[in-house]
C-alpha positions as CSV (number, residue, x, y, z in Angstrom):
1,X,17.3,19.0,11.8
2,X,16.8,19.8,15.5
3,X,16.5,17.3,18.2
4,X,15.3,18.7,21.4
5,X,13.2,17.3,24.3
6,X,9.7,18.9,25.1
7,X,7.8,17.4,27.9
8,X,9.8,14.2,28.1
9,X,9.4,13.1,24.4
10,X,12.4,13.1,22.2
11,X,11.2,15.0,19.1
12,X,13.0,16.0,15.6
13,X,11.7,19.3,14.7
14,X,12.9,20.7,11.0
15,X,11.9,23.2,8.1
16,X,9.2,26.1,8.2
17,X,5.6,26.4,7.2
18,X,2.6,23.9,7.7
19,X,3.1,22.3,10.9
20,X,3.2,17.9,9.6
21,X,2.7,15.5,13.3
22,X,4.6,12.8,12.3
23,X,3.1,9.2,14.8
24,X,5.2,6.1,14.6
25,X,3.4,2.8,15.7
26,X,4.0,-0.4,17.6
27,X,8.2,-0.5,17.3
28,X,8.8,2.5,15.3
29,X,10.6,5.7,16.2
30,X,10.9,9.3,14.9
31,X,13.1,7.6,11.9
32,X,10.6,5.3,10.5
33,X,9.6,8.8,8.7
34,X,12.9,9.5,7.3
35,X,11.9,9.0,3.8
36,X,9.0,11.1,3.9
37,X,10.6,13.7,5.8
38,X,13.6,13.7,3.2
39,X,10.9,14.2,0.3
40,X,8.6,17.3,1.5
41,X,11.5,18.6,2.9
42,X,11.9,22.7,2.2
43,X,8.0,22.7,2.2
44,X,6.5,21.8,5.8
45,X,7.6,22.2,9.6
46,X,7.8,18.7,10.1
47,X,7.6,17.2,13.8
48,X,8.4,13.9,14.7
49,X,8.4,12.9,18.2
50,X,9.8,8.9,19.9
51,X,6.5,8.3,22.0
52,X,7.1,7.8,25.7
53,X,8.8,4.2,25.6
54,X,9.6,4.2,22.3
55,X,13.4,5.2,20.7
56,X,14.8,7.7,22.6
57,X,12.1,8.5,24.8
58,X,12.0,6.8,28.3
59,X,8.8,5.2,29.6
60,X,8.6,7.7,32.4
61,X,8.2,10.2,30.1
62,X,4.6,9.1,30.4
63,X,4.6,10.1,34.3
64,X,2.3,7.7,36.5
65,X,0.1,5.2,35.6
66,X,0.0,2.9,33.2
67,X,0.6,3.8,29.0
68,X,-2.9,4.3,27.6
69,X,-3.9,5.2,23.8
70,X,-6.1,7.7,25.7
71,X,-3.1,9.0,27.1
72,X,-0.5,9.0,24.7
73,X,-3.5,11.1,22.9
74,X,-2.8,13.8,25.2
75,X,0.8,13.9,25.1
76,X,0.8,14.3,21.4
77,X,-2.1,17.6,22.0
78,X,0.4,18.7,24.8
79,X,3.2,18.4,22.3
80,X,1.5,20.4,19.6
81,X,0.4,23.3,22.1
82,X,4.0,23.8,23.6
83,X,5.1,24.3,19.7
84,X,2.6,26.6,18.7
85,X,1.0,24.5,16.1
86,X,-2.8,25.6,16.0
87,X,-3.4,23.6,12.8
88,X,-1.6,20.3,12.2
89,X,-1.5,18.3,9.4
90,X,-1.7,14.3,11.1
91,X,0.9,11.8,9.3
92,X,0.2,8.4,10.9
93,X,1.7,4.7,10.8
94,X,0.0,1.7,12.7
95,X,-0.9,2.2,16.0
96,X,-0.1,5.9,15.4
97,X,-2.8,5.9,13.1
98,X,-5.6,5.2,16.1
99,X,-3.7,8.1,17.8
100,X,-4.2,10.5,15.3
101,X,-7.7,9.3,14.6
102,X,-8.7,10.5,18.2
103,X,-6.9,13.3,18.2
104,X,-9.3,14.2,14.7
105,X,-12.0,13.0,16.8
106,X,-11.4,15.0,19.9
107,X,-10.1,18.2,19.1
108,X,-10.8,18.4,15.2
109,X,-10.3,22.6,15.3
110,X,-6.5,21.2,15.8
111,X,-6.2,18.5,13.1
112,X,-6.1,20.4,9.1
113,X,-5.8,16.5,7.5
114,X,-4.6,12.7,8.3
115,X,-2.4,10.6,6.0
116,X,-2.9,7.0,7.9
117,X,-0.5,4.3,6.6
118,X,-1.4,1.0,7.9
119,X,-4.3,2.1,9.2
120,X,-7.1,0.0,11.3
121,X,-9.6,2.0,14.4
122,X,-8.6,-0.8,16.7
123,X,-7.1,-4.5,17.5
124,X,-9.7,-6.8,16.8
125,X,-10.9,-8.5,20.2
126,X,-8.9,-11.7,19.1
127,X,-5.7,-10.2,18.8
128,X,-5.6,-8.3,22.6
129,X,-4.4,-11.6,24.0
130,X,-1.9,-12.0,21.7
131,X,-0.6,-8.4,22.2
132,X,-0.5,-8.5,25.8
133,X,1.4,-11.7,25.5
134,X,3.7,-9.9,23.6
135,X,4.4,-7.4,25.7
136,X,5.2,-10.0,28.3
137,X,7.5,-11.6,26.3
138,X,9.4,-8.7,25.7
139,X,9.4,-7.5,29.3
140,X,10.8,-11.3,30.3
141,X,12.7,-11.8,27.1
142,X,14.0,-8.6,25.5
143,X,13.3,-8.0,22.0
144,X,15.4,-10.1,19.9
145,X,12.6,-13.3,19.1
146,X,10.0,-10.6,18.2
147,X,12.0,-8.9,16.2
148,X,12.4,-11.8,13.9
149,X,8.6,-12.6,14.5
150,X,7.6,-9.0,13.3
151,X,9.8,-8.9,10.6
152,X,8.3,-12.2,8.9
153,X,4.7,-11.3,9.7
154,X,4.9,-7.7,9.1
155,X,6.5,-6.9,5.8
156,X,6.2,-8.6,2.5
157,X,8.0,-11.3,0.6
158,X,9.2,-8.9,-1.6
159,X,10.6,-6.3,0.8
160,X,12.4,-9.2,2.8
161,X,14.1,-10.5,-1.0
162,X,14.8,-7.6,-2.8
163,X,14.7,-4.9,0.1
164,X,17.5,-5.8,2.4
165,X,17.8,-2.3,3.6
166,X,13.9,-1.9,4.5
167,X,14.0,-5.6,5.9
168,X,16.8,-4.3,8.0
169,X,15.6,-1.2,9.3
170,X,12.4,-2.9,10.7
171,X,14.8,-5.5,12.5
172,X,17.3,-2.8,14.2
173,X,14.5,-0.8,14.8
174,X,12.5,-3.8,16.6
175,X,15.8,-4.8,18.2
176,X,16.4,-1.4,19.6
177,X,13.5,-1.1,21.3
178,X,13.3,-1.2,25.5
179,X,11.9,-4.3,26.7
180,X,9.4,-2.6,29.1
181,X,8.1,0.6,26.9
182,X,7.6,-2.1,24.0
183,X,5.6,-3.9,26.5
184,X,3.5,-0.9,27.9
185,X,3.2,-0.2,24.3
186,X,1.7,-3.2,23.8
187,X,-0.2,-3.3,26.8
188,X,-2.0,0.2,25.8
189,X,-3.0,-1.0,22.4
190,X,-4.5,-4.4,23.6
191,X,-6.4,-2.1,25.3
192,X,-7.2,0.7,22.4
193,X,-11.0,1.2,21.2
194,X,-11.9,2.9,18.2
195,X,-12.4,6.4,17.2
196,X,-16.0,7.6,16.7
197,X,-14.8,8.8,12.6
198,X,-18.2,9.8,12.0
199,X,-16.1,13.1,14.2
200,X,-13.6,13.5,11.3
201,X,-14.6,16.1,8.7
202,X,-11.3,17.1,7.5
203,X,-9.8,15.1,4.2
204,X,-7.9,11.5,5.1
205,X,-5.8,9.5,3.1
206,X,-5.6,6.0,3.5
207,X,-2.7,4.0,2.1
208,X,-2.2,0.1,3.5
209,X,-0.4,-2.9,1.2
210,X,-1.6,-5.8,-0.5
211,X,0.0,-8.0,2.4
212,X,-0.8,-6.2,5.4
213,X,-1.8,-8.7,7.7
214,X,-2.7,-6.2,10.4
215,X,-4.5,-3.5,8.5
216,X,-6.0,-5.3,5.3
217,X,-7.1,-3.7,2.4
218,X,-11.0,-4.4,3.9
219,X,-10.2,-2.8,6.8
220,X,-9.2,-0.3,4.7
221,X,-12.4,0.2,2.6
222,X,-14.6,0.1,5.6
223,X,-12.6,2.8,6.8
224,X,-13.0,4.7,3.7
225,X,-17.1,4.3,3.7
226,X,-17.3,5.5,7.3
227,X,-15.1,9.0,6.7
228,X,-16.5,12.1,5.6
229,X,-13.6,13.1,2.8
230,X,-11.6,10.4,2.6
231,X,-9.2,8.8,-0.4
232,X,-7.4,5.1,0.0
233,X,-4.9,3.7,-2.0
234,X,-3.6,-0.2,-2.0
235,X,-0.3,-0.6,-2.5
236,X,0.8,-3.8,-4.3
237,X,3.7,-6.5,-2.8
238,X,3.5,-4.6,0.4
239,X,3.2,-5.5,3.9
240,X,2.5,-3.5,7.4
241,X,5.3,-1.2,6.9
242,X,4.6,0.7,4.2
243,X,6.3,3.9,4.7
244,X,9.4,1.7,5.0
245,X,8.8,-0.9,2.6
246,X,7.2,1.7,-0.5
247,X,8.6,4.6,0.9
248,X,8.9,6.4,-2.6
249,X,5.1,5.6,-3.2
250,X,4.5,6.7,0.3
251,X,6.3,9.6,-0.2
252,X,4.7,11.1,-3.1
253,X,0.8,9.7,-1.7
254,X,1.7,12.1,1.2
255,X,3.4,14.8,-1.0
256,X,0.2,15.3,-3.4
257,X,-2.5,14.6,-0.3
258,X,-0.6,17.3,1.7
259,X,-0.6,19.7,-1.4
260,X,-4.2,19.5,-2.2
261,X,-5.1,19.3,1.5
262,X,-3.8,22.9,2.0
């Protein structure tokens, strides 16, 4: 494993072959991949960059203005371009999923596949308020009362009872967050719009859990009927965090959708 900093971002780079994007979401970092990452390794030339605000990565990473999906977009091209990686194979949770659904949109001659987990095009118009309130909060606050908040909204019943350690990763890695880049954070995705996916032609997988709240299995099939070459899968007693809270299923959903998508 290499950690090195390109343009800003902090980014773990490991292995040879296919290059795999890895895109956290809304309080994740470069680890909420680990599982994945530990399964395909040997395989793939896995990439997994802390988003400007995010882990590792400082908020002026970003540069001026204010964090935008539209932005954060190009960082992630920019990234790809400094590494060399022509044709990427897009490995998405959350909000990274609406990330790496414009990027398939935009520049598809860069994108080979997506593997979205948790996926949804965009906050529902109801929810923005409540986003940008969060990111208040945080900014005022600090992280700690969210982190609770997201931990009992976001992930199942069973992952909080007989999952301590996924239960617990979620918390640190909520609690470890900066107050102000969760907030931008927040801030850009209240603002996020969907991705025209009548753009994507390349084969996506869809994974989301019983129990996700933010990116329900109907979101998920109306996802499915609008894509080109797409696949979905519904994993049971799961919440938001699935590659954290099913990361073996995860794990090999990615593994055989990265094999066949070749």
């Amino acid at each position: 494993m290499s950690t090195q900093t390109i343009e800003g971002l902090a980014v773990e780079v490991e292995g040879s072959g296919d290059p795999v994007l890895f895109v956290h979401g809304l309080g994740g970092t470069s680890n909420s991949w680990t599982p994945q990452v530990l399964a395909l390794a040997g395989r793939y030339r896995m990439i997994r960059p802390d988003l400007p605000g995010s882990g590792r990565t400082p908020l002026s990473a970003f540069g001026e203005g204010a964090l935008s999906i539209a932005g954060l977009v190009g960082c992630l091209e920019k990234l790809l371009g400094v590494l060399g990686a022509e044709r990427a194979h897009l490995v998405g949770h959350s909000m990274g999923t609406i990330l790496c659904q414009h990027l398939a949109a935009r520049r598809p001659s860069l994108v080979r596949s997506l593997a979205l987990f948790g996926a949804f095009p965009a906050p529902p118009e109801a929810n923005r308020g409540a986003l940008r309130e969060r990111g208040a909060k945080a900014r005022r606050e600090g992280m700690a009362e969210i982190a609770e908040a997201t931990l009992n909204g976001g992930t199942s019943a069973a992952t909080r009872s007989e999952n301590p350690a996924a239960a617990a990763f979620v918390r640190e890695s909520l609690m470890r967050q900066p107050g102000e880049g969760y907030g931008a954070t927040c801030e850009a995705l209240a603002g996020a719009e969907a991705a025209d996916l009548s753009l994507i032609g390349c084969p996506v997988l869809l994974v989301t859990g019983d129990e996700d709240g933010v990116a329900p299995p109907a979101t998920l099939r109306a996802m499915d009927a609008a894509l080109a070459d797409s696949r979905s899968e519904v994993l049971n007693r799961c919440g938001h965090w699935t590659p954290i809270e099913k990361a073996a299923d995860c794990s090999r959903a990615l593994g055989d959708f990265l094999a066949r998508a070749r």
